[in-house]
VOGU-3710 file (C-alpha; in Angstrom, 3 decimals, decimal comma):
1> xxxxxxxxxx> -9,935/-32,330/4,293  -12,121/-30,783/7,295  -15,191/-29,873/6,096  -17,935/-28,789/8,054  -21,354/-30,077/7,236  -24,249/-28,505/9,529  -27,476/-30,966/9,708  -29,826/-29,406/7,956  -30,256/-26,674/5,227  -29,585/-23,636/6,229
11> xxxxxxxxxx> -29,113/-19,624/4,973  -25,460/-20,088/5,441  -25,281/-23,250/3,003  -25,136/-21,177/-0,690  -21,933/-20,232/-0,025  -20,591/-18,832/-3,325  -23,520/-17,222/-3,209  -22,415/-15,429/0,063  -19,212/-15,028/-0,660  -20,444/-13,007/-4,482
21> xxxxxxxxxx> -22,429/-10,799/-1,989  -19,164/-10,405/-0,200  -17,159/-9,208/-3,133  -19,487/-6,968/-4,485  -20,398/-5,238/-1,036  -16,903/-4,729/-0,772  -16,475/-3,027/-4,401  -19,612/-0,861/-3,881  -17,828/0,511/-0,418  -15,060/2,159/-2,343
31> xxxxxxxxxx> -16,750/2,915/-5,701  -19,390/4,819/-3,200  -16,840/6,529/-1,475  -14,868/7,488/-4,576  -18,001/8,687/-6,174  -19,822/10,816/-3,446  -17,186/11,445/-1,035  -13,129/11,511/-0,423  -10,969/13,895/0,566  -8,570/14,496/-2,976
41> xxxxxxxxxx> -5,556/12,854/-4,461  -3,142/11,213/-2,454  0,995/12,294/-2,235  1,885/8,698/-3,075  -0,711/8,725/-6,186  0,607/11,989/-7,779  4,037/10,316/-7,551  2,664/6,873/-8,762  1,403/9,058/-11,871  4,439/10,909/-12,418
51> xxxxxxxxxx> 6,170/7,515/-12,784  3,759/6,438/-15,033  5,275/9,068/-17,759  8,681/7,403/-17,699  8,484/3,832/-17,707  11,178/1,943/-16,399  12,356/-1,404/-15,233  12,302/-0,295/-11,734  12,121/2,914/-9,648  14,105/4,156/-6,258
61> xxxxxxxxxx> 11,275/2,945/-3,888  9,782/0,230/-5,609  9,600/-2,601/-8,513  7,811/-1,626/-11,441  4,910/-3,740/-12,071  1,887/-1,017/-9,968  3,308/1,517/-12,001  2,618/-0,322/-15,183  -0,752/-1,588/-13,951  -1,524/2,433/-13,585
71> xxxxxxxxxx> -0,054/2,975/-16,825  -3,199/0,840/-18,481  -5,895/1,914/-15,829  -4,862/5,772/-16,926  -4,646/5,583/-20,560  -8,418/3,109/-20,316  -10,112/5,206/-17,433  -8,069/8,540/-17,419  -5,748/9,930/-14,509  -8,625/11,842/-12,249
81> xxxxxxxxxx> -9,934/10,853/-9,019  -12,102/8,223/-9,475  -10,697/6,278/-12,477  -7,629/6,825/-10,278  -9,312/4,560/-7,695  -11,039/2,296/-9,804  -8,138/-0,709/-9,862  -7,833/-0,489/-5,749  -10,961/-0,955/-5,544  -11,878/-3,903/-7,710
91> xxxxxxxxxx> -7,853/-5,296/-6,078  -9,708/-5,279/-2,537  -12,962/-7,167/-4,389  -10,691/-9,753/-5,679  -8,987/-10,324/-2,170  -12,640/-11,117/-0,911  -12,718/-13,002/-3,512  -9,555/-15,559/-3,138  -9,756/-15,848/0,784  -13,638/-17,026/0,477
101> xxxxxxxxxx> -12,087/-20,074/-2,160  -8,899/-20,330/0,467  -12,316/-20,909/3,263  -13,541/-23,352/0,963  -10,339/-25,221/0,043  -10,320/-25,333/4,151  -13,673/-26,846/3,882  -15,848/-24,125/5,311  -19,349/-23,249/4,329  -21,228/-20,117/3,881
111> xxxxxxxxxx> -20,693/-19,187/7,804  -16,805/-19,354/7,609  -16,968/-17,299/4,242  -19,326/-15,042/5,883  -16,877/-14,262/8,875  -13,471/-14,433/6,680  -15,141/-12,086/4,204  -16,425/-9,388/7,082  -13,175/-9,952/8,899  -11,611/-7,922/5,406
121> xxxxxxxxxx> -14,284/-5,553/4,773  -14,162/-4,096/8,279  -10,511/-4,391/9,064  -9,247/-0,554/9,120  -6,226/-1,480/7,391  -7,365/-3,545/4,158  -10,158/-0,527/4,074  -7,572/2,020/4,185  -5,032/0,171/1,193  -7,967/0,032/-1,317
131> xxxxxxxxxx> -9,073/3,627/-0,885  -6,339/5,161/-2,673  -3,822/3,895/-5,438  -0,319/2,040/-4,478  1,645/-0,951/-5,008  -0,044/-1,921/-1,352  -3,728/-2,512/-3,079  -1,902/-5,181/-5,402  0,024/-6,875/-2,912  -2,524/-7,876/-0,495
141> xxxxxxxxxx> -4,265/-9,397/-3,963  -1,757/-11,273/-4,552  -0,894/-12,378/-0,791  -4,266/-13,647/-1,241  -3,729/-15,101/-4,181  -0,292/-17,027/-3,613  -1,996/-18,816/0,262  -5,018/-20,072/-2,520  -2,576/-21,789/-4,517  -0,570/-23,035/-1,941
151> xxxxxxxxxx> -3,710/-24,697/-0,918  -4,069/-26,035/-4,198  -0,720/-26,703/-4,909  -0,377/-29,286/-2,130  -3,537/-30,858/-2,636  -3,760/-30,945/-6,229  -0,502/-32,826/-6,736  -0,660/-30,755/-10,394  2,550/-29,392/-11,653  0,685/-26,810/-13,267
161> xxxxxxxxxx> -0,343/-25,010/-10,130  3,426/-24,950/-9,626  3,868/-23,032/-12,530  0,831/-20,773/-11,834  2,405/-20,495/-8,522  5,534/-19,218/-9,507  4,091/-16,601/-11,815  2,094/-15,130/-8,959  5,182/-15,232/-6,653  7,229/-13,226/-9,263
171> xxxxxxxxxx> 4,432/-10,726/-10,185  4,256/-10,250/-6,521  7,724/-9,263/-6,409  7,727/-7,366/-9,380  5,284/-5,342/-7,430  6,952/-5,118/-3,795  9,507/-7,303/-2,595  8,011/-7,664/0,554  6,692/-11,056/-1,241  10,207/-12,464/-0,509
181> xxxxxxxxxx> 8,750/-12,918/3,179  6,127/-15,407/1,544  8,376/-16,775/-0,011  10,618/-17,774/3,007  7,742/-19,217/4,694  7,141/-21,338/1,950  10,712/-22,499/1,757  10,255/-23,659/5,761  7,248/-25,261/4,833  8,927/-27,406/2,131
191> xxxxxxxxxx> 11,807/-27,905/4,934  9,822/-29,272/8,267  6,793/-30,443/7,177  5,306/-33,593/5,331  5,360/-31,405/1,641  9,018/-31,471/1,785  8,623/-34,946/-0,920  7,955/-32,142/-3,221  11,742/-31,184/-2,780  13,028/-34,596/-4,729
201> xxxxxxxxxx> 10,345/-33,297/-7,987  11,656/-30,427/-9,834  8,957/-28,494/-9,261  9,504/-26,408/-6,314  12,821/-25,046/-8,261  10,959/-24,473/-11,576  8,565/-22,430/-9,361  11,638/-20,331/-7,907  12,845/-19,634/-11,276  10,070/-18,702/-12,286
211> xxxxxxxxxx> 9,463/-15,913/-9,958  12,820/-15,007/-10,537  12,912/-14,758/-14,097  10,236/-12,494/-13,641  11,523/-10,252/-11,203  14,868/-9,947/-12,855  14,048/-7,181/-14,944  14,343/-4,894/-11,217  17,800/-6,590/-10,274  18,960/-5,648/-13,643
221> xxxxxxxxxx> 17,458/-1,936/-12,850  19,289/-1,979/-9,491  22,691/-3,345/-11,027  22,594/-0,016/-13,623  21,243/2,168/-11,295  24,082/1,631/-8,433  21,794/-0,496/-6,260  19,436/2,544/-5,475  16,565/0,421/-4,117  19,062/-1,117/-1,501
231> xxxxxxxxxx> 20,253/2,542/-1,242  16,759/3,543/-0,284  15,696/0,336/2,582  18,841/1,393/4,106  18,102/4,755/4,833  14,458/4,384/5,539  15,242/1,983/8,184  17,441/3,950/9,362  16,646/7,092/9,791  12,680/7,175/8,690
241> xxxxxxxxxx> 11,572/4,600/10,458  14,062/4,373/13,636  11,795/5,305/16,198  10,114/1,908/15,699  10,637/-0,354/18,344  9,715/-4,682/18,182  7,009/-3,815/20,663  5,242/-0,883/18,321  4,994/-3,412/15,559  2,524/-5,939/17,817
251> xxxxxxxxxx> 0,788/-3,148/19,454  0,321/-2,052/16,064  -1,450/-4,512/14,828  -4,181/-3,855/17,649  -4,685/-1,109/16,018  -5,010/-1,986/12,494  -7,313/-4,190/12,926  -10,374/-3,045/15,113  -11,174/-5,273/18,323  -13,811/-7,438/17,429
261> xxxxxxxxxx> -11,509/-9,044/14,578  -8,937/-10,216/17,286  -11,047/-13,812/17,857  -11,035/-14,194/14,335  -7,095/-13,973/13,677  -6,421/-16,082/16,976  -8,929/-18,800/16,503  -7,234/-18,891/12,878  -3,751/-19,250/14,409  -5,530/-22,080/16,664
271> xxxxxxxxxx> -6,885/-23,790/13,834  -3,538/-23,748/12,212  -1,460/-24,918/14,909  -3,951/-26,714/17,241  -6,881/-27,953/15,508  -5,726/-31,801/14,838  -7,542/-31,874/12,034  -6,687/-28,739/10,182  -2,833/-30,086/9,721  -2,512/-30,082/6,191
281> xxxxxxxxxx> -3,478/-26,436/5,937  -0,682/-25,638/8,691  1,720/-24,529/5,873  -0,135/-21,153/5,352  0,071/-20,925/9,287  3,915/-21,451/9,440  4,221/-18,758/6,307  1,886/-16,437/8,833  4,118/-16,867/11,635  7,595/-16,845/9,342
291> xxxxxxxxxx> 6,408/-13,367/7,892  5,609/-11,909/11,756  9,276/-13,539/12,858  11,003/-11,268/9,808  9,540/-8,146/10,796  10,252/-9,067/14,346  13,613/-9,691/13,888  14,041/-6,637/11,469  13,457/-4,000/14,348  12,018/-1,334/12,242
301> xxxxxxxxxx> 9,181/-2,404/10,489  6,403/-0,697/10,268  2,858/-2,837/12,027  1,196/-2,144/7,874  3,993/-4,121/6,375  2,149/-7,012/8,108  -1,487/-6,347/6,578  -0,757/-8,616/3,550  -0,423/-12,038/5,657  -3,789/-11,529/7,626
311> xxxxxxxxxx> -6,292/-12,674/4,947  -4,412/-16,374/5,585  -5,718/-15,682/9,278  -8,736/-14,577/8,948  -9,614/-17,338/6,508  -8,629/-19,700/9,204  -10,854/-17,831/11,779  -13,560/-18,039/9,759  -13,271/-22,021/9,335  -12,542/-22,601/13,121
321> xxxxxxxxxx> -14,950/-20,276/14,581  -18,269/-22,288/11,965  -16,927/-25,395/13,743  -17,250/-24,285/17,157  -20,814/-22,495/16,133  -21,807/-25,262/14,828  -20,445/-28,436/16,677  -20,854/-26,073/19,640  -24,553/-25,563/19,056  -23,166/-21,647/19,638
331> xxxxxxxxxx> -26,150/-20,669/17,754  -26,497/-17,094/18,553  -22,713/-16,844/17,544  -23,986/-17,324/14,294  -25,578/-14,288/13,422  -23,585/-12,004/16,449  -20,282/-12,769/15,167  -21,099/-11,382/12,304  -22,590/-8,346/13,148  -19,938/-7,866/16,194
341> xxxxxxxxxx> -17,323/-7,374/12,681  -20,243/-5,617/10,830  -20,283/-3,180/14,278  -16,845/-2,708/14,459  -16,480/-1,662/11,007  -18,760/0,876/10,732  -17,503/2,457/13,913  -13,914/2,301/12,362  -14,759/3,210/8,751  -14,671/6,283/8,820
351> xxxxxxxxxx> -10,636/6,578/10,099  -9,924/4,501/6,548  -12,369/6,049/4,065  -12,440/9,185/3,978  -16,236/9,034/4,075  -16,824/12,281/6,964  -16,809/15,670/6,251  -13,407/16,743/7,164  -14,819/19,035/10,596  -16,906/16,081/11,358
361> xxxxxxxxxx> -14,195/13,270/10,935  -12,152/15,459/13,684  -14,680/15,417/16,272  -15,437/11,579/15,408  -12,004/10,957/15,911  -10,991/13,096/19,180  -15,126/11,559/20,606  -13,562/7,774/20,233  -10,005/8,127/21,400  -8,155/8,170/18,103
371> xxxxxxxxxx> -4,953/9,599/18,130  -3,017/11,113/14,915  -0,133/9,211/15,318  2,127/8,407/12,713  5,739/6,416/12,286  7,197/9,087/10,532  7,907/11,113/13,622  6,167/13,671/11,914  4,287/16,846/13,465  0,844/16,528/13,075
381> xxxxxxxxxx> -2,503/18,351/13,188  -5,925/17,821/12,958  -6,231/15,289/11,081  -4,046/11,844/10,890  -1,045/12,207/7,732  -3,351/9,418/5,719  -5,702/12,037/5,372  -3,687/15,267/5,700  -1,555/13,824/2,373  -4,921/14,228/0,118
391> xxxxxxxxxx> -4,701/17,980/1,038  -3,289/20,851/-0,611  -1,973/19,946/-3,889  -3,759/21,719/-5,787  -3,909/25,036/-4,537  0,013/24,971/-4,070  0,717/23,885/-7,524  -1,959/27,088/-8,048  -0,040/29,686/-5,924  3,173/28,147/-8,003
401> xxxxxxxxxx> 1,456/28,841/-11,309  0,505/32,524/-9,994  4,432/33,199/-9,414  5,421/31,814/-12,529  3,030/34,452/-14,424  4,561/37,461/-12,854  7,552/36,267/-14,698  8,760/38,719/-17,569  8,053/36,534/-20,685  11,644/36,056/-21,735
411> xxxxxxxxxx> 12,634/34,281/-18,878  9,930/31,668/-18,104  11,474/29,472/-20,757  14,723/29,259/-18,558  12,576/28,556/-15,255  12,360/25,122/-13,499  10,655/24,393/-9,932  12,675/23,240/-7,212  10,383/20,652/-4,947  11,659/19,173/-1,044
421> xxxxxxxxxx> 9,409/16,262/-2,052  7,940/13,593/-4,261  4,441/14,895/-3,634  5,209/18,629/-4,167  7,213/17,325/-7,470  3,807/15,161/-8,277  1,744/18,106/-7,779  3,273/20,518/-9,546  3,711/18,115/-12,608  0,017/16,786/-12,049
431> xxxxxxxxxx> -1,320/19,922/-12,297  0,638/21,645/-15,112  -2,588/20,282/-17,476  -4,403/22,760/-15,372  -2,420/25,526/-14,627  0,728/27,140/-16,271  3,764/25,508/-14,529  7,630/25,253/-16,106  9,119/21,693/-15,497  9,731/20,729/-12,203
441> xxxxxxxxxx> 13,002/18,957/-10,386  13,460/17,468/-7,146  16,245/15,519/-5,540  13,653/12,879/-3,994  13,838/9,294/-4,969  13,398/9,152/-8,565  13,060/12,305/-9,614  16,655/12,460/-8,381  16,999/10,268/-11,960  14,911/12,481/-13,785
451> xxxxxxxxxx> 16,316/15,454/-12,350  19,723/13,962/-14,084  18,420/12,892/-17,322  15,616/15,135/-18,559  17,594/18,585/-17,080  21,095/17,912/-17,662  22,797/20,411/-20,092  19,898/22,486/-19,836  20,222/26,315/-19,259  17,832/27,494/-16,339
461> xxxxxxxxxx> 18,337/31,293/-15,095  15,587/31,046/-12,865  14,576/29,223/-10,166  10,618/29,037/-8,510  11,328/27,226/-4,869  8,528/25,712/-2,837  9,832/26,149/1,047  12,976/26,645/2,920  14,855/29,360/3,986  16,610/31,961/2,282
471> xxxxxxxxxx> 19,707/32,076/3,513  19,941/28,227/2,541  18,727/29,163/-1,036  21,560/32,169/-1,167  24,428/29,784/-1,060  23,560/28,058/-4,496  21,674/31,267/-5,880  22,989/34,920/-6,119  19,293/36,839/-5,435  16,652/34,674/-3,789
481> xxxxxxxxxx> 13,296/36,772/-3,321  9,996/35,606/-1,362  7,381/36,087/-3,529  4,184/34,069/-2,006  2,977/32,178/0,768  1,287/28,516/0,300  -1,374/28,186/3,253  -3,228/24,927/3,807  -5,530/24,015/6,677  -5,284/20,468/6,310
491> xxxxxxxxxx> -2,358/19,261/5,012  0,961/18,044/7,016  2,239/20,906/9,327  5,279/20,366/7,390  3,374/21,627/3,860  1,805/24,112/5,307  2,927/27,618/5,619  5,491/27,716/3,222  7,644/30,533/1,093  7,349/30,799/-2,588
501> xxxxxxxxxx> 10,989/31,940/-3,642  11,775/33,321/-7,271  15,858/32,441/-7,148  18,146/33,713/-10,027  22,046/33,412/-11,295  23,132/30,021/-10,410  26,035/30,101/-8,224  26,491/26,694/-9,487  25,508/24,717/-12,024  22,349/22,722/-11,896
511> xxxxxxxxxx> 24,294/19,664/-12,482  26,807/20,315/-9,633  23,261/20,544/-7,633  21,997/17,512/-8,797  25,073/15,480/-7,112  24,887/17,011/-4,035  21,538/16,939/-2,843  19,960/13,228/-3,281  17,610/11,927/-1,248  16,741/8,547/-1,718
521> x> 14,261/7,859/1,997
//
């Protein structure tokens, strides 16, 4: 193993003790913001919570286990803001947490720790995935997670760290299957390097079963619900996403992670690849590389769906960069490279946590050169659609309540809402423990399935529609009648501004709508 011993004792020696000050600096950074600051509930969240009252093997747009994992966190903490928050948060704690003991396994001291650990704190990205609830948070966990064991795995010789291997590898699935690009580089690993002995034990299959076993319970999902998952990847790719190009995915990850963590991710790829004696931890650097190759060769892929992998870098970085310091005599590298991260992450902080008031965060951003640019091809505004998505909600679901009221009391029982979107849909359904609101429908990923089983047979007269245009609403309806108009100032331009309708006598039935308008994207 390389390990790094400094003559001398030294601050940076007490490493777990560095690397506990690591994890719980990062957990106060997002139980402060969630306390004293943020901007309101996210669009993804209010979906996330919606799906958390029907339970289910799997959903349109992703496996089921974050879902679940909300389902405790809500019925222990409760569903507002903060308690909302509370698992991302302590998920981005525990990714400190594994790539300090993947530093260690590496052989690095308190130094290497020190940089890995700041490398994640600061990075805009990992900031941005633990400030708000999604199946993202839990993923980069267990990324982190799955390169420890690997690590251990290999050098342990233990079948049991097979085993725990596997279970991470199918959790991980369970909860995105994005962990299928791990998974290939860990297949090539066991192919062309030394660890491919392990192929003649059974353990490497075990492992794979394993993970499968526990993912199965989504294929099954997918199998009974006409494959809508692969239904949904194929029109995201092409048609959300298709703007994309190969060369916005590497620029993007300039931008996701802020300049001065660029040495750190580089000198980790050179300590992977070129540091002679760092070649038993080249595995985790040939899964790296194997994950960037995918979403190379895939086209479309967004520069986030790479923010998992770079805690394997950046624990690298951190173990090449104490051995230059340090065999080097780079002394003043010691404390600068730190606070270079340090620097860079409170300059960037504040376009992942939404930390700024909202006026000031606009003039922050437009003073440093930020653009609001998005991969959604999207109109914008003032503010970037990470933040513009916490806006809103409330007051339409509000304006919705106040149009449902005016309704003669004899035919609110035969109202529903029609919602574009997952996050109108949310919103409305959020809020109806707040404000009067009839059930809602939507043709958007899975409420497309709800819209089928919880409506179907029903009879609805009336129909409250957030958006759109009437003469689009008068070929299912026979009167359609603006009523209200939902204003926003900093929500998506694509929220704001929008007709209330109050739509009666379906032209068709609801069921005949229901086929016709899915949207699985």
């Amino acid at each position: 193993m390389l390990t790094v011993k400094p003559k001398g004792k030294h601050s940076w020696d007490n490493t777990l003790i560095i690397l506990s000050i690591l994890v719980v600096i990062k957990l106060f950074i997002h139980l402060f913001t969630n306390i004293f600051a943020g901007y309101g509930i996210f669009r993804d969240e209010l979906y996330y919570l919606a799906c958390t009252n029907r339970l289910d093997l799997g959903f349109v747009d992703h496996p089921p286990l974050s879902i679940y994992l909300l389902k405790v966190s809500s019925l222990l903490f409760g569903r507002s803001l903060f308690p909302l928050r509370i698992l991302p948060a302590i998920a981005g704690a525990l990714t400190v947490l594994f790539t300090g003991l993947t530093v260690k396994k590496m052989g690095g001291r308190g130094l290497a720790v020190s940089i890995a650990g700041l490398s994640i704190i600061s990075a805009p990205i990992l900031l941005a995935m633990n400030t708000f609830y999604s199946m993202n948070c839990i993923d980069i966990l267990l990324w982190s997670i799955a390169a420890y064991l690997v690590l251990v795995v290999f050098q342990e010789k233990s079948p049991r760290f097979w085993i725990i291997l596997g279970v991470v590898l199918g959790l991980g699935l369970l909860n995105k299957i994005s962990m299928a690009w791990f998974g290939a580089g860990l297949a090539l690993v066991l192919l062309v390097t030394k660890n491919r002995k392990n192929l003649v034990t059974p353990w490497p299959y075990i492992t794979a079963l394993i993970a499968f076993l526990i993912f199965s319970p989504f294929i099954i999902w997918n199998m009974t619900n006409d494959f809508a998952h692969l239904e949904f990847i194929r029109n995201a790719t092409q048609f959300k996403y298709s703007s994309i190009s190969p060369v916005d995915f590497l620029l993007g990850q300039l931008l996701l992670f802020h300049p001065f963590t660029i040495p750190i991710w580089l000198a980790g790829l050179f300590f992977y690849f070129f540091n002679k004696k760092a070649i038993e931890f080249r595995p985790l650097g040939i899964i790296f590389i194997t994950v960037l190759l995918i979403l190379l060769v895939n086209g479309r892929s967004k520069p986030e769906y790479m923010a998992a992998a770079f805690p394997i870098v950046f624990a690298a970085g951190g173990a090449q960069w104490e051995r230059w310091i340090v065999h080097k005599k780079w002394i003043w590298l010691k404390y600068g490279l730190p606070g270079l991260l340090v620097m860079g992450g409170i300059l960037t902080a504040p376009l992942a946590l939404p930390i700024l008031p909202v006026e000031t965060f606009i003039s922050y951003s437009r003073a440093i050169g930020m653009g609001q640019g998005n991969y959604e091809s999207k109109e914008l505004a003032a503010l970037p659609q990470f933040y513009a998505d916490m806006f809103g909600w409330e007051k339409m679901a509000r304006t919705v309540s106040e149009v449902y009221a005016s309704l003669p009391p004899g035919e609110k029982e035969h109202t529903v809402v029609f919602a574009g979107n997952y996050g109108e849909a949310g919103a409305i359904e959020y809020f109806s423990t707040k404000y009067p609101l009839p059930p809602v429908v939507s043709p958007h990923n899975n409420y497309w399935i709800w819209w089928g089983r919880e409506h179907r047979g029903k009879e609805v007269k009336t129909v409250i529609i957030i958006g759109g245009k009437q003469e689009e609403h008068l070929r299912s309806l026979e009167k359609v009648e603006p009523v209200a108009l939902f204003k926003c100032t900093y929500c998506m331009p694509y929220e704001n501004n929008k007709t209330i309708f109050v739509g009666r006598d379906l032209r068709r039935s609801l069921e005949e709508l229901w086929k016709e308008l899915k949207q699985f994207n």
